[in-house]
N, CA and C atoms as an extended XYZ file, in Angstrom:
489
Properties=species:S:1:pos:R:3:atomname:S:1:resname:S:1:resid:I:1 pbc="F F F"
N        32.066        3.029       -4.773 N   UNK     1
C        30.999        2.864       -3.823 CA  UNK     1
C        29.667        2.645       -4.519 C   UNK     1
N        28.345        1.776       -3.656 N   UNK     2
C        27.584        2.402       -3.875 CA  UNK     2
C        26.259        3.182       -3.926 C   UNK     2
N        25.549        3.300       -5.219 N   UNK     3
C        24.805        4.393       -5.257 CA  UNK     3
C        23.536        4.298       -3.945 C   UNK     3
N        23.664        3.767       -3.325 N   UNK     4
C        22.389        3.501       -2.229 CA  UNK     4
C        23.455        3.814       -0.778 C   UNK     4
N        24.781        4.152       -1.140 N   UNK     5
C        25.524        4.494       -0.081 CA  UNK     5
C        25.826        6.074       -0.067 C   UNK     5
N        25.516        6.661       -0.717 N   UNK     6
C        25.304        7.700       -1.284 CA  UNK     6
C        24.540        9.303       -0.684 C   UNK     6
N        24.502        9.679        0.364 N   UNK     7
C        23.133       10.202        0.822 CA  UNK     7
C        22.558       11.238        0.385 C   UNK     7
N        23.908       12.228       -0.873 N   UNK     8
C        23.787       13.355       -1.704 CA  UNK     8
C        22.584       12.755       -2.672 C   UNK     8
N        22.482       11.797       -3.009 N   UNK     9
C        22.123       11.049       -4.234 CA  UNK     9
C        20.557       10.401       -3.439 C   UNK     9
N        20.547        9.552       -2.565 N   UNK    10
C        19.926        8.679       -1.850 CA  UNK    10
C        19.254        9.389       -0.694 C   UNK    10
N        17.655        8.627       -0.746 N   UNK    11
C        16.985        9.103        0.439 CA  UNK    11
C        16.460        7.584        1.389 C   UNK    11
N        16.510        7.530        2.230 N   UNK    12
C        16.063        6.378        2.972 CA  UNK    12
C        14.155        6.465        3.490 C   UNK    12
N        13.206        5.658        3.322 N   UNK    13
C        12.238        5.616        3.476 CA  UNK    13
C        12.259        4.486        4.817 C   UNK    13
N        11.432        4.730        6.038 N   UNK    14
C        11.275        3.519        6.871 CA  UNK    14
C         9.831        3.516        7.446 C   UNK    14
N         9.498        2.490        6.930 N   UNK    15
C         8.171        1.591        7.174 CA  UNK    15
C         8.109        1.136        8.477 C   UNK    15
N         7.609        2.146        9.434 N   UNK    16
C         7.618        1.245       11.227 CA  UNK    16
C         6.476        0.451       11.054 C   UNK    16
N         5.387        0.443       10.518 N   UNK    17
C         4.110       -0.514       10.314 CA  UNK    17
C         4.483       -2.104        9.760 C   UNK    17
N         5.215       -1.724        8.658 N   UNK    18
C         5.649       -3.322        8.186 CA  UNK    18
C         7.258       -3.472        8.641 C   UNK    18
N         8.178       -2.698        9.650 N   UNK    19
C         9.222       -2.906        9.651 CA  UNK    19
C        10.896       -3.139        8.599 C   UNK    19
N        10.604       -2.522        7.920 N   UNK    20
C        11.557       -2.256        6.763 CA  UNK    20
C        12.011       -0.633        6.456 C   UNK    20
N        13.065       -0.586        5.939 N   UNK    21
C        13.675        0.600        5.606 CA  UNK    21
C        14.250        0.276        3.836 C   UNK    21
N        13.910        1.356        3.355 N   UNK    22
C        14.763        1.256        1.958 CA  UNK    22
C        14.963        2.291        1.136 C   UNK    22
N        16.317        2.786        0.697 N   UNK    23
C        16.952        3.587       -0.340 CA  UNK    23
C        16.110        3.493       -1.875 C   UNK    23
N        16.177        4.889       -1.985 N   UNK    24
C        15.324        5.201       -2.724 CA  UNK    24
C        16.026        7.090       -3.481 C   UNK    24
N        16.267        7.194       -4.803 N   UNK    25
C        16.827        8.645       -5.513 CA  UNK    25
C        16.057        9.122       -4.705 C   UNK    25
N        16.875       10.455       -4.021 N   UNK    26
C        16.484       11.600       -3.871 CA  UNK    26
C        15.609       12.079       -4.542 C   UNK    26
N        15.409       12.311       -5.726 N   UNK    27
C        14.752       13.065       -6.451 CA  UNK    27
C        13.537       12.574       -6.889 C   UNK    27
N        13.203       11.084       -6.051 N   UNK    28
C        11.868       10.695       -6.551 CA  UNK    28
C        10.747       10.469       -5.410 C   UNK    28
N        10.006       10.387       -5.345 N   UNK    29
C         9.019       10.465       -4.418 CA  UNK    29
C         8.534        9.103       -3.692 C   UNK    29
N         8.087        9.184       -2.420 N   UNK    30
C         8.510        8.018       -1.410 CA  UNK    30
C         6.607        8.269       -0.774 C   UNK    30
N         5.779        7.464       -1.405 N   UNK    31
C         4.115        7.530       -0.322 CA  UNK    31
C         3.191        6.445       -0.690 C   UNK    31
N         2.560        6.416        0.502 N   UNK    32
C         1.860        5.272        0.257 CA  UNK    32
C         0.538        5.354       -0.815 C   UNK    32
N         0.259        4.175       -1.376 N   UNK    33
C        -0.779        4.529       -1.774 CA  UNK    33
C        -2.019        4.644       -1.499 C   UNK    33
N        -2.606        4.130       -0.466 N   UNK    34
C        -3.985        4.757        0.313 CA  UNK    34
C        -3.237        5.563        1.669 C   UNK    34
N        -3.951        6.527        1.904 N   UNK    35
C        -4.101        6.905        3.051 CA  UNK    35
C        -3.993        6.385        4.416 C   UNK    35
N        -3.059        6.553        5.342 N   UNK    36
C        -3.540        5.616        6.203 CA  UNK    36
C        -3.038        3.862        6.397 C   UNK    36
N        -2.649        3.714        4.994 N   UNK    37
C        -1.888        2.107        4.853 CA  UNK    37
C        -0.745        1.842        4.384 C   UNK    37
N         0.288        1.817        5.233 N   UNK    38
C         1.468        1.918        4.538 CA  UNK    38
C         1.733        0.328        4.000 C   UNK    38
N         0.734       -0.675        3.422 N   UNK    39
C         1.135       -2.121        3.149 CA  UNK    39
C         1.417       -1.834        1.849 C   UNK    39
N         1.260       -0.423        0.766 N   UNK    40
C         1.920       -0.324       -0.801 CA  UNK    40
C         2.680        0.827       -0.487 C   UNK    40
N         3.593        1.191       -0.924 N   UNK    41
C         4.570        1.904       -1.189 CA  UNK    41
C         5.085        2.339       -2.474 C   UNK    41
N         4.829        3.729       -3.158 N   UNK    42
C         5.095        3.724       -4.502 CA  UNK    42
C         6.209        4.902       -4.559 C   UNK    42
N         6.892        4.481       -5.388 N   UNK    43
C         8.347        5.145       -5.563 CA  UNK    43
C         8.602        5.592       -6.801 C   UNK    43
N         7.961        6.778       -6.919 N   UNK    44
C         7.812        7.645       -8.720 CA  UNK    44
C         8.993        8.185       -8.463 C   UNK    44
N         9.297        8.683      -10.346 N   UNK    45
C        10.281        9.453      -10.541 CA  UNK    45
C         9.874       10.788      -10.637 C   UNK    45
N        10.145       12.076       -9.740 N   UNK    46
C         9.781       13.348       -9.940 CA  UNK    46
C         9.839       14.054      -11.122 C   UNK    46
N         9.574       13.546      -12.334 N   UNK    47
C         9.301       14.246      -13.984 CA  UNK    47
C         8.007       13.126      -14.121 C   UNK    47
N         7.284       13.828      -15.886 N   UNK    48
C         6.391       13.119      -15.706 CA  UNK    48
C         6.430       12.423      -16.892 C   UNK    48
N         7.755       12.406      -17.801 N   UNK    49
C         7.720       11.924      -19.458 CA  UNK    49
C         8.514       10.486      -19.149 C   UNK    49
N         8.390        9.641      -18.159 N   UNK    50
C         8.690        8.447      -18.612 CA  UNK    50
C         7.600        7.383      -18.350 C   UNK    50
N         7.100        7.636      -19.015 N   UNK    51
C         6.025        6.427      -19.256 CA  UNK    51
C         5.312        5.683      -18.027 C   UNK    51
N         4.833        6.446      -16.788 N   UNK    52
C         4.525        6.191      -15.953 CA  UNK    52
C         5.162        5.359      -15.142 C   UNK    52
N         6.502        4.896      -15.292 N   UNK    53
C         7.137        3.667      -14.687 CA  UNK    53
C         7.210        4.257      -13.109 C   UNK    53
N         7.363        3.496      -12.376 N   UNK    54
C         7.485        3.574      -11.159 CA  UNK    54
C         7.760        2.119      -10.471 C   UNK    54
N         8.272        2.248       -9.152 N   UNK    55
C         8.733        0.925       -8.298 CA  UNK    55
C         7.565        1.125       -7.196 C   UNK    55
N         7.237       -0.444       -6.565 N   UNK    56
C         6.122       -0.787       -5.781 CA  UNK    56
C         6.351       -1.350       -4.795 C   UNK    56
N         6.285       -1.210       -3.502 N   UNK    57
C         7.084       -2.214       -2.440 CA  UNK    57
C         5.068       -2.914       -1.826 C   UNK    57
N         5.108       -3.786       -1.487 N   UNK    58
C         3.874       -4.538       -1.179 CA  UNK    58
C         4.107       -5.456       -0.344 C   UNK    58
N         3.677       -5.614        0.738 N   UNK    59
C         3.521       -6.083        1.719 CA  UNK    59
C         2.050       -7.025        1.868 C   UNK    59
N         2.771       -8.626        2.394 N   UNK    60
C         1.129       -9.254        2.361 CA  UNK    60
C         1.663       -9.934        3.749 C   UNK    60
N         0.881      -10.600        4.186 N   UNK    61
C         0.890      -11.633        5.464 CA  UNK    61
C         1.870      -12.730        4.888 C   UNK    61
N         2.660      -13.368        5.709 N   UNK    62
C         3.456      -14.669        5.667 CA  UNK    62
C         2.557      -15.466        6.735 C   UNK    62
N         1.098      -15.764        6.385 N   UNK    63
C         0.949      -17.170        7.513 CA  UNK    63
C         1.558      -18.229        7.859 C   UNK    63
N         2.423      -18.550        6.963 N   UNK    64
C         3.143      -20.224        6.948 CA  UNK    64
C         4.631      -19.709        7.539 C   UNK    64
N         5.039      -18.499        7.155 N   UNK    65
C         6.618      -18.193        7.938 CA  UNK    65
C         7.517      -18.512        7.135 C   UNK    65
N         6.965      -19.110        5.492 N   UNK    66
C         8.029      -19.455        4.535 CA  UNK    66
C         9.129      -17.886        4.497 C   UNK    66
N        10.398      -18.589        4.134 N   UNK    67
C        11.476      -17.838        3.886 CA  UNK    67
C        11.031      -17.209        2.343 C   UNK    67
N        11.328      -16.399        1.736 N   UNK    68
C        11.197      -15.718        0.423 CA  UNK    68
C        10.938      -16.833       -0.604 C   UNK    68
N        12.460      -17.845       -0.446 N   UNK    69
C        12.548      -18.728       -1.458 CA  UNK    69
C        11.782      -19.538       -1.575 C   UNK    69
N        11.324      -20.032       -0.667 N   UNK    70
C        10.359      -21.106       -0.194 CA  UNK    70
C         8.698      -20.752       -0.392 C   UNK    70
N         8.323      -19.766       -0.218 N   UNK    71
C         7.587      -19.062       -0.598 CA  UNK    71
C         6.941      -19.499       -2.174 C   UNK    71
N         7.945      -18.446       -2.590 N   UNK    72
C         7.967      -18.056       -4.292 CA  UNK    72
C         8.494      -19.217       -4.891 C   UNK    72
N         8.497      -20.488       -4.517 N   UNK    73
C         8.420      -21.600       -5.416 CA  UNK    73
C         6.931      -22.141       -4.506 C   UNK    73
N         6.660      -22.434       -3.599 N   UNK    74
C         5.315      -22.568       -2.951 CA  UNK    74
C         4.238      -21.712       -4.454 C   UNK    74
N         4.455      -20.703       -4.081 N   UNK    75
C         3.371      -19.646       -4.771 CA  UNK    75
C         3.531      -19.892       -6.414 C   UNK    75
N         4.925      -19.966       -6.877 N   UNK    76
C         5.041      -19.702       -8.353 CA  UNK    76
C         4.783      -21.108       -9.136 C   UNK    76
N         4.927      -22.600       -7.985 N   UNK    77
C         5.162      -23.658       -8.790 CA  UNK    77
C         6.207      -23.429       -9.370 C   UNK    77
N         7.321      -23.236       -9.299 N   UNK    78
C         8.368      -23.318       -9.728 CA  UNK    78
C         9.306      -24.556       -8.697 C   UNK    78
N        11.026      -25.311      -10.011 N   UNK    79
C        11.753      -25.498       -9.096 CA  UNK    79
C        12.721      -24.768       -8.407 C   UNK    79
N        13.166      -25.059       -7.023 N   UNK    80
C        13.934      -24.108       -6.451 CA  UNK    80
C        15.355      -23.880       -7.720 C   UNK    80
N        15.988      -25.070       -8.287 N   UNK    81
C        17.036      -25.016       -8.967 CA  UNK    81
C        16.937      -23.856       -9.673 C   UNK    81
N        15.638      -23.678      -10.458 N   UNK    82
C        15.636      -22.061      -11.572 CA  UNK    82
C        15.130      -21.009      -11.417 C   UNK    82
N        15.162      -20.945       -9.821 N   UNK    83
C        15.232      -19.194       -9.151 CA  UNK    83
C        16.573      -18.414       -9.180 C   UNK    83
N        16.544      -17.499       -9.187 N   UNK    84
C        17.283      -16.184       -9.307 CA  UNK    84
C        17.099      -15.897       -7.863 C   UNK    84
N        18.466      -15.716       -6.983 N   UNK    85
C        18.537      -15.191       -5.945 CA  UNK    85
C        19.481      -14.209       -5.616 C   UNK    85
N        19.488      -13.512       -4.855 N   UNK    86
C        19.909      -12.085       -4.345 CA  UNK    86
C        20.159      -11.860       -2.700 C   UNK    86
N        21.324      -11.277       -2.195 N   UNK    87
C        21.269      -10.863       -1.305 CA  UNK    87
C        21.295       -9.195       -1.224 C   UNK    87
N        20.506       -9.267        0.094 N   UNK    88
C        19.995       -7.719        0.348 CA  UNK    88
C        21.657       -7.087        0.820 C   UNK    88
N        21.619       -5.709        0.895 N   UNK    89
C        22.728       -5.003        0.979 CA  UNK    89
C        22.777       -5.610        2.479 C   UNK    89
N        21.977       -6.006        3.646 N   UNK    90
C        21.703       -5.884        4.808 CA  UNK    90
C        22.450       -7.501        5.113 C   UNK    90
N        22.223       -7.941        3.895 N   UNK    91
C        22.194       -9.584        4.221 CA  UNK    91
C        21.526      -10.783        4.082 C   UNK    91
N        19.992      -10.322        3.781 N   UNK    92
C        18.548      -10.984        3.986 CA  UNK    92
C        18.907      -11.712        2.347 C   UNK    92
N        18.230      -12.963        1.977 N   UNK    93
C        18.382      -13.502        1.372 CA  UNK    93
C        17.147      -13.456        0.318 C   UNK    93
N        16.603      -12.788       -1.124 N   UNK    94
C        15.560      -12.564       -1.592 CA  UNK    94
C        15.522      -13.901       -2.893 C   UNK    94
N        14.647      -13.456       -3.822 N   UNK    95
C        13.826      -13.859       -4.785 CA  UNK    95
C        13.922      -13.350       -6.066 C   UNK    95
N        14.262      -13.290       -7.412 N   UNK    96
C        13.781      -12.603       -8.411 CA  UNK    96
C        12.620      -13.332       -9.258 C   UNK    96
N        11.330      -12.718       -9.539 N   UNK    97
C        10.801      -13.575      -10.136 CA  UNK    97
C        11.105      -13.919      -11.334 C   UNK    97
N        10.284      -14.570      -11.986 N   UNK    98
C        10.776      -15.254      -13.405 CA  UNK    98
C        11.673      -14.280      -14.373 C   UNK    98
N        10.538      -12.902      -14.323 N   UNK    99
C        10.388      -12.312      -15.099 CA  UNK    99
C        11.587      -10.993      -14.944 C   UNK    99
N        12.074      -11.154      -13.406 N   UNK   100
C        12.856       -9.987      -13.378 CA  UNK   100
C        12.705       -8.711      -12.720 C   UNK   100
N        11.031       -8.857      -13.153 N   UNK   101
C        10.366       -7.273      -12.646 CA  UNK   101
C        10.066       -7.396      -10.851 C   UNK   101
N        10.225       -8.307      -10.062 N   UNK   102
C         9.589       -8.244       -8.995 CA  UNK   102
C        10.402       -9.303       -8.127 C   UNK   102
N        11.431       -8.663       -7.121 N   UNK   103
C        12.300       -9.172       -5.912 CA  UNK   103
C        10.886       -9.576       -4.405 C   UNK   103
N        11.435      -10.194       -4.167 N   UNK   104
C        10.892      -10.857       -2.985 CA  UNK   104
C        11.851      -10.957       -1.964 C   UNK   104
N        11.101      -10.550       -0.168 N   UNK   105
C        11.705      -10.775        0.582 CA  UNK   105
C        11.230      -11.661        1.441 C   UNK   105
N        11.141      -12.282        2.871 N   UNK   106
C        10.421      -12.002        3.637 CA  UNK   106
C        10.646      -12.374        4.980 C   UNK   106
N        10.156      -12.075        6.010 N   UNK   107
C         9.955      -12.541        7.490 CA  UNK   107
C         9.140      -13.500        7.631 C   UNK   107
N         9.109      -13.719        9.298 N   UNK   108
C         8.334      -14.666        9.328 CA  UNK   108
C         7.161      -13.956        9.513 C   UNK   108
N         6.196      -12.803        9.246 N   UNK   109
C         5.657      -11.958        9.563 CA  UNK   109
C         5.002      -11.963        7.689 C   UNK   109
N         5.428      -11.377        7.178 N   UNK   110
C         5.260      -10.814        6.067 CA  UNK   110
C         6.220      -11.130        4.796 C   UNK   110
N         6.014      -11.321        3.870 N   UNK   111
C         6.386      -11.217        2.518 CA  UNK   111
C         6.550       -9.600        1.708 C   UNK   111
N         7.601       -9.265        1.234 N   UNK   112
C         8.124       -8.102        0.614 CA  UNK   112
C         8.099       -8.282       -0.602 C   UNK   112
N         7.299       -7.969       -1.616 N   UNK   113
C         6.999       -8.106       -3.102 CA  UNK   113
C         7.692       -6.436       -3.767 C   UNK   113
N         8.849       -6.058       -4.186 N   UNK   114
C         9.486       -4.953       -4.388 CA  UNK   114
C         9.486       -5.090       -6.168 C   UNK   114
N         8.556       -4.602       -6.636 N   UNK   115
C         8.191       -4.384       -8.191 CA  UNK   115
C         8.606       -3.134       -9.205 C   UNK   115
N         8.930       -3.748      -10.047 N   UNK   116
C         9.223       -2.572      -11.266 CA  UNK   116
C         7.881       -2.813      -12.056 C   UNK   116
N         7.119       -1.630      -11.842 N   UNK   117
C         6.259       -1.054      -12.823 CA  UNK   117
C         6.605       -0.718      -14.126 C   UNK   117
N         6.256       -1.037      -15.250 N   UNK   118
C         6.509       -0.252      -16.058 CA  UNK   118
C         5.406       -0.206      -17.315 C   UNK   118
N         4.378       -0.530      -17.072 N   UNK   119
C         3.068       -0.522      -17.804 CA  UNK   119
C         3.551       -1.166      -19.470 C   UNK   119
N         2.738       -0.031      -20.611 N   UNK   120
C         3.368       -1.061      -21.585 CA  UNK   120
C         4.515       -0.265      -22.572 C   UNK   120
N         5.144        0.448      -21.615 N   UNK   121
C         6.637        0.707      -21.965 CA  UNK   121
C         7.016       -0.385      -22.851 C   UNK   121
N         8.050       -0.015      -24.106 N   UNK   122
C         9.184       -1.236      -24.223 CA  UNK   122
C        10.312       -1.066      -24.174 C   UNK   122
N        10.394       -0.074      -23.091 N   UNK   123
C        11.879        0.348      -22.491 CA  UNK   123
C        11.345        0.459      -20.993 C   UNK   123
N        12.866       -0.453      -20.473 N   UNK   124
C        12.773        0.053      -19.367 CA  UNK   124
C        13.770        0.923      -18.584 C   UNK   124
N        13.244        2.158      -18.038 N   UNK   125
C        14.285        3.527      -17.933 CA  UNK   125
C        15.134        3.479      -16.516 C   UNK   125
N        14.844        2.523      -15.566 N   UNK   126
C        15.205        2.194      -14.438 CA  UNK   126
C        15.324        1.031      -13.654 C   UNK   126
N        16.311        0.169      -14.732 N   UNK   127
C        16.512       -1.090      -14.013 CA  UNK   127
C        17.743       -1.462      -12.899 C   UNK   127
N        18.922       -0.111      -13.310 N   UNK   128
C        19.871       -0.315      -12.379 CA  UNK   128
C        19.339        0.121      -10.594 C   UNK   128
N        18.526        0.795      -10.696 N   UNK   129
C        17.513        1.794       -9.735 CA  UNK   129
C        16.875        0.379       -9.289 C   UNK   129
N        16.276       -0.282       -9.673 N   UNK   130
C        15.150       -0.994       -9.401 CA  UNK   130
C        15.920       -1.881       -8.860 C   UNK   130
N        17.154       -2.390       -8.829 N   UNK   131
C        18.450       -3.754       -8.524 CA  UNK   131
C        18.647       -2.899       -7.258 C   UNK   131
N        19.158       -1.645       -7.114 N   UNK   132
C        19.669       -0.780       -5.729 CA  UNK   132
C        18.329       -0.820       -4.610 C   UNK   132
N        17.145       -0.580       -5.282 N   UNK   133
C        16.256       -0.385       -4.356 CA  UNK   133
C        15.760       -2.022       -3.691 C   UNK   133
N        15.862       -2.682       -4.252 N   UNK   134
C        16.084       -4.186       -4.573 CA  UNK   134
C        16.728       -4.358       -3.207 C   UNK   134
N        17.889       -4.225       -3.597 N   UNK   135
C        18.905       -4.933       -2.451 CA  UNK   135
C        19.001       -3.893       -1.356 C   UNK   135
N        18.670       -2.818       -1.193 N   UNK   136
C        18.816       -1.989       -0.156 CA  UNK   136
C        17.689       -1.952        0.778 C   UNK   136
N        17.146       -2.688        0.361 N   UNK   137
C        15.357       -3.239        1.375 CA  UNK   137
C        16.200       -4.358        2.726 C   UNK   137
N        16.353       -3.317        3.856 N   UNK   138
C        16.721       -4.053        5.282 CA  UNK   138
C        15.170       -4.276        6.185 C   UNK   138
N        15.159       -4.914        6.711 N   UNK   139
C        14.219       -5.756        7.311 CA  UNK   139
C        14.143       -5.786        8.530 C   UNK   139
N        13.599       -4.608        9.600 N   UNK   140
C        13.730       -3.810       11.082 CA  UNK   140
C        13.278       -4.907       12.247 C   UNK   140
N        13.657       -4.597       13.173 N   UNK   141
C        12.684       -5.231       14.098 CA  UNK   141
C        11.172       -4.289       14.408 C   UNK   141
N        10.587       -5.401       15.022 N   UNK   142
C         9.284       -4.722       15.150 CA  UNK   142
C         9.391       -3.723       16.539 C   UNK   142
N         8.875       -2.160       16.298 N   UNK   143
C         9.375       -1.463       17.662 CA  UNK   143
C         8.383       -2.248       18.728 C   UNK   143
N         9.297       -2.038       19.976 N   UNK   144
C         8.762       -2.670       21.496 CA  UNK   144
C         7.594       -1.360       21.702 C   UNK   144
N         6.372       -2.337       22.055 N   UNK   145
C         5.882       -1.503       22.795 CA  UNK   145
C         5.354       -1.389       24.119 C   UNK   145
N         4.880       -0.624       25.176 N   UNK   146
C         4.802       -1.052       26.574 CA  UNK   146
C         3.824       -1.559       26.666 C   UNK   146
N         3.320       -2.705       26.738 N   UNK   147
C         2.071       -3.540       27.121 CA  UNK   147
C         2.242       -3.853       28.821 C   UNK   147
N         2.983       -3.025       29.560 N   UNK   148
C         2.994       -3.596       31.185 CA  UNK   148
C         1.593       -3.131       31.769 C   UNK   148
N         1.207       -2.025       30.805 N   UNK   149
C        -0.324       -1.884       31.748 CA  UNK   149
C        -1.335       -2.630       31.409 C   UNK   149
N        -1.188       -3.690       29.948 N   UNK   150
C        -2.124       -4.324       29.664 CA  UNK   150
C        -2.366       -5.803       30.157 C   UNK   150
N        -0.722       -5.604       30.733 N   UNK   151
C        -0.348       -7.374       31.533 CA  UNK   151
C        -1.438       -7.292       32.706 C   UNK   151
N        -0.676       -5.739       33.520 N   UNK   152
C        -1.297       -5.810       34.525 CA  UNK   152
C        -2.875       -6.139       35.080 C   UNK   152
N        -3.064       -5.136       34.050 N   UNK   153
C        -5.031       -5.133       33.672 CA  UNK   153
C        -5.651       -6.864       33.757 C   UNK   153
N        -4.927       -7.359       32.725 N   UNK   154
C        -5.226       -9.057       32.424 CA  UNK   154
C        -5.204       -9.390       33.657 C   UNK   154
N        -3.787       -9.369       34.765 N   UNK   155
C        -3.510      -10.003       35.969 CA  UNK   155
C        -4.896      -10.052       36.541 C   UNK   155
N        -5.245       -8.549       36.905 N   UNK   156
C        -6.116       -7.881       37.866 CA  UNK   156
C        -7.609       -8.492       37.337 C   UNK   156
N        -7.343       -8.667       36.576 N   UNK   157
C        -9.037       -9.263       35.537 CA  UNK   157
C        -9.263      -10.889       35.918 C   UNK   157
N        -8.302      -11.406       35.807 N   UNK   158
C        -8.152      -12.823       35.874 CA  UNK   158
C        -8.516      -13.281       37.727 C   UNK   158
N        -7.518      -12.265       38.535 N   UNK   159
C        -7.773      -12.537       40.162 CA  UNK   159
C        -8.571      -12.034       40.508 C   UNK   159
N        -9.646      -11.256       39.977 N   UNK   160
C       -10.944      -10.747       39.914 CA  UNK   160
C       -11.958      -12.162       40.063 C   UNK   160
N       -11.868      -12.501       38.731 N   UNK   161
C       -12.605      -13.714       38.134 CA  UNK   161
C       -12.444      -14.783       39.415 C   UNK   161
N       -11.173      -15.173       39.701 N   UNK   162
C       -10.751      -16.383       40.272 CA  UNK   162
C       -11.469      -16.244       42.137 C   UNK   162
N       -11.166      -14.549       42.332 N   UNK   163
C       -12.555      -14.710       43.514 CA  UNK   163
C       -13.686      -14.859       43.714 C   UNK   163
């Protein structure tokens, strides 16, 4: 099996603001980095002797609605032929960048930039971690919310106006 199937092992984090959920060790820590904004997401390891590495989930706007791939050759200047691609445990179809360190997802909503930190380490202590958290990034719907009193309001505003 695996390790993101795991739940002794595995903790699930879910983002209702940007709509995503993703597996993440138990034993490491799951918060945003400002207050208040869940568009970064930082995913430390609970000790403090490895070289500050940590994983980054980042969230930006998709104005254009490009798919990941489409995207990240848009953005990278790259050709599509010498991307590195990945499917999510979920299904969703991602990105690796050049370099390895940083999977891409996205909606038509938003772009998912899921990064391995690792400052100027020359080891890196969590790359099988960084592939699980990688592919275990599912992609939610956005929750419904009741706007019937705001329809209504509009209605009532509009046949207001129109008398």
């Amino acid at each position: 099996g695996r390790l993101a199937d795991n739940p002794a092992l595995v903790s699930v984090f879910a983002n209702d603001d940007y709509n995503y959920t993703v597996s993440y060790p138990k034993a490491w820590l799951a918060e945003a980095l400002a207050e208040g904004d869940n568009s970064e997401i930082l995913l430390t390891p609970n000790t403090l002797d490895l070289a500050g590495q940590f994983i980054a989930i980042t969230v930006v706007e998709n104005p254009t609605g490009f798919t990941a791939v489409d995207w990240y050759v848009d953005t990278a200047n790259i050709e599509e032929a010498d991307l590195v691609t990945f499917e999510t445990f979920a299904g969703s179809t991602g990105v690796f960048s050049t370099d390895g360190t940083t999977a891409y997802l996205a909606n038509t909503d938003y772009i998912y930039a899921i990064s391995y930190r690792y400052g100027s380490s020359a080891e890196l202590y969590f790359p099988t971690t960084f592939q699980m958290v990688a592919k275990s990034v599912t992609l939610t719907e956005p929750k419904k919310r009741n706007d019937s009193t705001n329809d209504n309001t509009n209605t009532n505003n509009a046949n207001e106006a129109s008398n």
